[in-house]
C-alpha positions in Angstrom: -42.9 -30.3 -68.0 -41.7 -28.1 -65.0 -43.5 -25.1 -66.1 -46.7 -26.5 -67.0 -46.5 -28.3 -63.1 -46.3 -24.6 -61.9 -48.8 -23.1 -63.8 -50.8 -25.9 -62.2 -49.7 -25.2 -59.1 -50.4 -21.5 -59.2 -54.0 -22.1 -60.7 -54.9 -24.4 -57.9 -53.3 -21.5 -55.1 -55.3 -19.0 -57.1 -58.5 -21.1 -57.1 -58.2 -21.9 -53.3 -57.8 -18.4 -52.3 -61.1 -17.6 -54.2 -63.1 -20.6 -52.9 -61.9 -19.5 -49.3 -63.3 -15.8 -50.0 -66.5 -17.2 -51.5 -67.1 -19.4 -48.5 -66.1 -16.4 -46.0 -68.7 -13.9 -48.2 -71.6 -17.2 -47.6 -70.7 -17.8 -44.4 -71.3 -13.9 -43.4 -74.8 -13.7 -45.9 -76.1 -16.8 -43.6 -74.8 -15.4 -40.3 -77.2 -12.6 -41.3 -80.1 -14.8 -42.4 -79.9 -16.7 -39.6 -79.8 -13.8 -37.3 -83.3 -12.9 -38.5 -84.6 -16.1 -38.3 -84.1 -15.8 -34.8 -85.1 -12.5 -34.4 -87.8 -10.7 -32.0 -90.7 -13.1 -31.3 -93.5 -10.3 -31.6 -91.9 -8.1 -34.4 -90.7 -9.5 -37.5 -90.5 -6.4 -38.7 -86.8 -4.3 -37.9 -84.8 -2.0 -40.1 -81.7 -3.5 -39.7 -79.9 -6.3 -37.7 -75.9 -6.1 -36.0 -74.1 -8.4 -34.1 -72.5 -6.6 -30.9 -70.8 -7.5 -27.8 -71.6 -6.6 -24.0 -69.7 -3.7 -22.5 -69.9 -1.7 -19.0 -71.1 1.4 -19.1 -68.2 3.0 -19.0 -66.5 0.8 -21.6 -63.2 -1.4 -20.4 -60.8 0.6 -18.6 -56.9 -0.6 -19.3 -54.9 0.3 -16.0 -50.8 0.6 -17.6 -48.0 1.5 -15.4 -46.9 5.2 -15.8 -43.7 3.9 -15.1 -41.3 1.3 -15.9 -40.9 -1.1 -12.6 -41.2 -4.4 -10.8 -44.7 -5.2 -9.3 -44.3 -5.7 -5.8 -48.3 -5.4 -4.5 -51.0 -6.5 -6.4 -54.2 -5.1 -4.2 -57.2 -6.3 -5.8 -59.2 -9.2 -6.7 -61.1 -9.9 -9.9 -64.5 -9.1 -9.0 -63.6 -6.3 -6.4 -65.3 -3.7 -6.5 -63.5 -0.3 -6.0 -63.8 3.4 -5.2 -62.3 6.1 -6.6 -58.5 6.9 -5.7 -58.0 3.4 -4.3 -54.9 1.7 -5.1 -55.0 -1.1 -6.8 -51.4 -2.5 -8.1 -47.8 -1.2 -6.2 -44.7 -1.5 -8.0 -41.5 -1.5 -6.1 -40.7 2.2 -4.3 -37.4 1.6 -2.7 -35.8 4.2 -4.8 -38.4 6.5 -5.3 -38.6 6.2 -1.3 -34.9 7.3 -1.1 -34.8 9.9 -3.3 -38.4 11.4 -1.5 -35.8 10.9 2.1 -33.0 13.0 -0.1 -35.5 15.6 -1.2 -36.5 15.9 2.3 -33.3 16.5 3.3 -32.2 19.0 0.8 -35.3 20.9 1.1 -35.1 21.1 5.2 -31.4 22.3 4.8 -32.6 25.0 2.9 -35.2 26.3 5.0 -33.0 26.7 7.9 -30.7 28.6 6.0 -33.6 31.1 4.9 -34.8 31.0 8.4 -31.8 32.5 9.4 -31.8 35.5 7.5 -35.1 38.6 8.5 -38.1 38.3 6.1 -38.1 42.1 5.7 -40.9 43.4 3.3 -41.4 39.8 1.6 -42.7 38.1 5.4 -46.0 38.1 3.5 -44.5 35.7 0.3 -42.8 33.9 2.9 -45.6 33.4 4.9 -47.7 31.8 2.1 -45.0 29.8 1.0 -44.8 27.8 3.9 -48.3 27.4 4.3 -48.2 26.5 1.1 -45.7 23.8 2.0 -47.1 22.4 5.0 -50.5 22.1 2.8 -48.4 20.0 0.3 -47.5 18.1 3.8 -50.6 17.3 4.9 -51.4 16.2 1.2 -49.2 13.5 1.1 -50.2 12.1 4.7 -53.8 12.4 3.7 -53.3 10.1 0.8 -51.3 8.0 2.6 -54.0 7.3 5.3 -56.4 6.8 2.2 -54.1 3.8 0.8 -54.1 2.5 4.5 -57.6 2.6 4.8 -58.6 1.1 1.6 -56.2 -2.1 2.1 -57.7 -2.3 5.7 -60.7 -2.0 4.7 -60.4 -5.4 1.4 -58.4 -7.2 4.1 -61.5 -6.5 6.6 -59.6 -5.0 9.5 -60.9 -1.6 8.1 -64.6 0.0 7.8 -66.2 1.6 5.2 -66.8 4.3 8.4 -62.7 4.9 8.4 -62.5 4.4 4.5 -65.2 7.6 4.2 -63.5 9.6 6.9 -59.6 9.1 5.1 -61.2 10.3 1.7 -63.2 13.1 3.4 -59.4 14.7 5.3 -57.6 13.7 1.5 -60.3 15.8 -0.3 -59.9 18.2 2.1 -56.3 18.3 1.5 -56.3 18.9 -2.2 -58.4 21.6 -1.7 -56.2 23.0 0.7 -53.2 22.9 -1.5 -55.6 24.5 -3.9 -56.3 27.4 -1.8 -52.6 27.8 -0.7 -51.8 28.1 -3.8 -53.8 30.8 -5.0 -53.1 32.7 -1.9 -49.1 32.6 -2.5 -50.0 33.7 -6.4 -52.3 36.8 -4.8 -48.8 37.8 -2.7 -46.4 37.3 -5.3 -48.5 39.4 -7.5 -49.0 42.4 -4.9 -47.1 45.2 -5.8 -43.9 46.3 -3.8 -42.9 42.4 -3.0 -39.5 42.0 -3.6 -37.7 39.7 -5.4 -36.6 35.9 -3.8 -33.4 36.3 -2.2 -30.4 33.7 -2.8 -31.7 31.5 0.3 -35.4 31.9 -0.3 -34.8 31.2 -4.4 -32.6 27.9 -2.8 -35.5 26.6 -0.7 -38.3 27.5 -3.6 -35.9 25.1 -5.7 -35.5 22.6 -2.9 -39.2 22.6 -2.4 -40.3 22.4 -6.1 -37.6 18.8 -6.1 -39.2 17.7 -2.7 -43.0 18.1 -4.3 -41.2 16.6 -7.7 -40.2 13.4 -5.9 -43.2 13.0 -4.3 -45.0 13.0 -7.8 -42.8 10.3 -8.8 -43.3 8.3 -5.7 -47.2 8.4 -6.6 -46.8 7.4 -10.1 -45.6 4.0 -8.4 -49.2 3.1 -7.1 -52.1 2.7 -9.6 -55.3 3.8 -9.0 -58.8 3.5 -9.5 -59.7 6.4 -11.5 -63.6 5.9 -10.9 -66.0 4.0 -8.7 -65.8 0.4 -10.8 -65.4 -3.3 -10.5 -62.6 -5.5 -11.0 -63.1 -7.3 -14.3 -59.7 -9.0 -15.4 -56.0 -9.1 -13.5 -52.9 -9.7 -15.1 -50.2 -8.1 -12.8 -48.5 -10.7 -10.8 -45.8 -9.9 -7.7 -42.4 -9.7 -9.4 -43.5 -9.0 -13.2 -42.1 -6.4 -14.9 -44.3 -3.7 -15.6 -44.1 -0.9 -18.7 -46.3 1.9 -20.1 -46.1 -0.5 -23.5 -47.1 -3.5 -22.1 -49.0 -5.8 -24.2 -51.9 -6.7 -21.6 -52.7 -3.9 -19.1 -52.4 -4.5 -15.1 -55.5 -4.2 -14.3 -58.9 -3.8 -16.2 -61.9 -2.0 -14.3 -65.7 -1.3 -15.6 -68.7 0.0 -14.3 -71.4 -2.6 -13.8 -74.0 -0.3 -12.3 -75.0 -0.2 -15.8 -74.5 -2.8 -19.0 -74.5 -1.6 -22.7 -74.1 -3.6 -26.3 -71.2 -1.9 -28.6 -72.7 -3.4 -32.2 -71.1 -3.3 -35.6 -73.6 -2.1 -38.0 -73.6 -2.8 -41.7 -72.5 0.9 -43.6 -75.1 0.0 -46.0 -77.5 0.5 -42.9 -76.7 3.2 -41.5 -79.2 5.5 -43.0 -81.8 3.0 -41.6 -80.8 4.5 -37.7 -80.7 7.0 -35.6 -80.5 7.8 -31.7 -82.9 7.4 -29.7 -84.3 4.1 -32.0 -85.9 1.3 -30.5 -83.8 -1.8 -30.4 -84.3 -5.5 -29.2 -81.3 -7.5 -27.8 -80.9 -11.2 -27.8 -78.4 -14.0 -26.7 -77.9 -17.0 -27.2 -77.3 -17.3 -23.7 -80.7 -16.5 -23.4 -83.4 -18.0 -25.5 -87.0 -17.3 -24.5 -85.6 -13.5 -23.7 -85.3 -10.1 -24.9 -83.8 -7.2 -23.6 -85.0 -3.7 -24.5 -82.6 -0.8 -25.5 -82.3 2.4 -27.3 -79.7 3.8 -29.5 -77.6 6.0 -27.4 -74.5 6.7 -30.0 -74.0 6.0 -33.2 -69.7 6.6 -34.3 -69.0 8.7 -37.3 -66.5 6.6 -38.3 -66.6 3.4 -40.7 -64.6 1.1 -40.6 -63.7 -3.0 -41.3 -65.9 -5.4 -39.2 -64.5 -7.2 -36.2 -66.8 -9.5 -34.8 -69.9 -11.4 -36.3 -73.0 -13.3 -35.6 -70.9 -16.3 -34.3 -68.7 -14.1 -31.9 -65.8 -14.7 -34.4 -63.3 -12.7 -35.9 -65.2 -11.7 -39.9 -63.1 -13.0 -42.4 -64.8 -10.7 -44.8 -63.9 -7.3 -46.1 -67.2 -5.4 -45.5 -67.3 -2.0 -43.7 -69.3 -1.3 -40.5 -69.6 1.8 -38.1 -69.9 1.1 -34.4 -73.3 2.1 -32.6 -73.8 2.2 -29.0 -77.1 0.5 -27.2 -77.9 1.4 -23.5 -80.1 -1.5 -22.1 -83.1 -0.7 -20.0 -82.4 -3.7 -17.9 -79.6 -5.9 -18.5 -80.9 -9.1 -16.2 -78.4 -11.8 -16.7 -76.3 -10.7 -19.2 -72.9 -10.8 -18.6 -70.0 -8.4 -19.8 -68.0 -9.6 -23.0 -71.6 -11.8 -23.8 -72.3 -12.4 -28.1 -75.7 -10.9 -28.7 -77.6 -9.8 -31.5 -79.1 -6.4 -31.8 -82.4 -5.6 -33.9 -83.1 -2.3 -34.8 -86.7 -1.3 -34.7 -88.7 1.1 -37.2 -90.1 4.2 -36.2 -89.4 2.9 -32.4 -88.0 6.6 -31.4 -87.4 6.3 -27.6 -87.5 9.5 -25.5 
């Protein structure tokens, strides 16, 4: 009697499992129906329909911490918009700070001892390693007056006057580094230039642990790596940040421009190409279409993600990712459901 109850039991587990795959492959078959019976008003006719989700045009960009450390400034505000360089999130630089002051310390030690002893034939390499050092200098107070002009300037005791001027002397200051350091290179490879004494080998060393902790220091601030807006904030004053952190600080897109990332079908594929006509529609958004073209199309297939209804497919079919520019977004927003109809012989130049 026991074993013929769990032979019931498994038949039943087995049977369920295959109902709940059947109703998953329906529910996807009628989540494609329906998406053409709600396709473009003037043109029944398309090759091939995809569901597909809103993106900036520069995709989602995930801001992690290089760094492990405790957020101690969090800059921003969702729906900031913000140039490139600016800071965005601090974590807490008390010790990076004291090791820079230790550095410093080392590093002006060291040159006073060199100082003391005669250039001789290397007065040239010595020449361009200071200027190379005082360039490095002037770097790090350059970006410094950046930072403080850019939180002036969200706090509105700054201008965008002061904020253009701070990255005009910090561009200005990378490329002077850049040309210092090509001029030390040119010395160094001169013939007859002797070799670094003890001293000036000591203060090269100090030098290279002064620019080291400076690095490090930087790695505490994260920046804007392009002109974007804010679009979600997670870091909060006193969380713990990591390079592994499940959600990222800070996520930034481009809005001066919308696209649609679809999933479409692998048994389509053939069907499109770039450059195709498409026609975009949201549910959001009845009575309207939104024009596009086919800007990318991923050579890669691979298992479905979303679907008609914006939910994760629980069926196992295979899609490859194609990439829609709009011609003019209007209202739709980024992270929007929409539905993308690819058009026949709709080549777009």
């Amino acid at each position: 009697m026991t074993r013929s109850r769990t032979k019931r039991a498994s038949w039943i587990a087995v049977s369920a499992l295959a109902a709940a795959a059947l109703i998953a492959a329906i529910a996807h078959s009628i989540g494609a129906q329906q998406q053409a019976a709600r396709g473009p008003a003037d043109e029944k006719n398309w090759e091939a329909v995809a569901p597909g989700l809103v993106e900036p045009g520069s995709g989602e960009i995930n801001m992690l911490a290089s760094v492990i450390g405790r957020v101690s400034e969090v800059l921003v505000s969702v729906g900031d918009r913000v140039a490139v360089g600016e800071p965005l999130v601090r974590l807490d630089d008390a010790e990076a700070r004291a090791r820079l002051a230790t550095a410093q310390a080392q590093y002006s030690m060291r040159k006073r001892a060199r100082n003391d002893q005669s250039a001789g034939k290397a007065a040239d390499r010595r020449k361009a390693e200071d200027a190379l050092a005082e360039a490095e200098a002037a770097l790090v107070e350059a970006r410094d007056a950046f930072d403080k002009a850019a939180i002036a300037k969200r706090s509105a005791a700054g201008s965008d006057a002061d904020l253009a001027a701070a990255r005009t002397a910090w561009t200005a200051a990378q490329d002077g580094v850049a040309q210092k350091e090509a001029q030390l290179r040119k010395v160094e490879a001169e013939s007859g230039t002797p070799l670094p004494t003890q001293s000036e080998g000591g203060l090269n060393v100090a030098r290279t642990e002064l620019w080291l902790a400076v690095t490090q220091l930087d790695l505490l601030t994260i920046r804007a790596p392009t002109a974007s807006t804010v679009l979600q904030l997670n870091a909060k004053v006193g969380e713990l940040a990591a390079p592994s952190a499940p959600r990222p600080l800070v996520t930034l897109g481009d809005l001066s421009r919308l696209r649609v990332r679809a999933e479409l079908d692998e048994r389509d594929i053939g069907k499109v190409k770039p450059g195709d006509k498409v026609a975009v529609r949201a549910d959001a958004f009845h009575d309207r279409e939104f024009a596009g073209k086919v800007a990318a199309i991923a050579p890669l297939v691979q298992a479905g993600r979303i679907s008609a209804s914006g939910v994760r497919n629980l069926t196992d079919y295979s899609v490859t990712e194609v990439l829609i520019d709009l011609a003019d977004p209007g209202p739709l927003l980024v992270g929007m459901k929409v539905d993308v109809y690819f058009q026949p012989g709709k080549a777009v130049q």
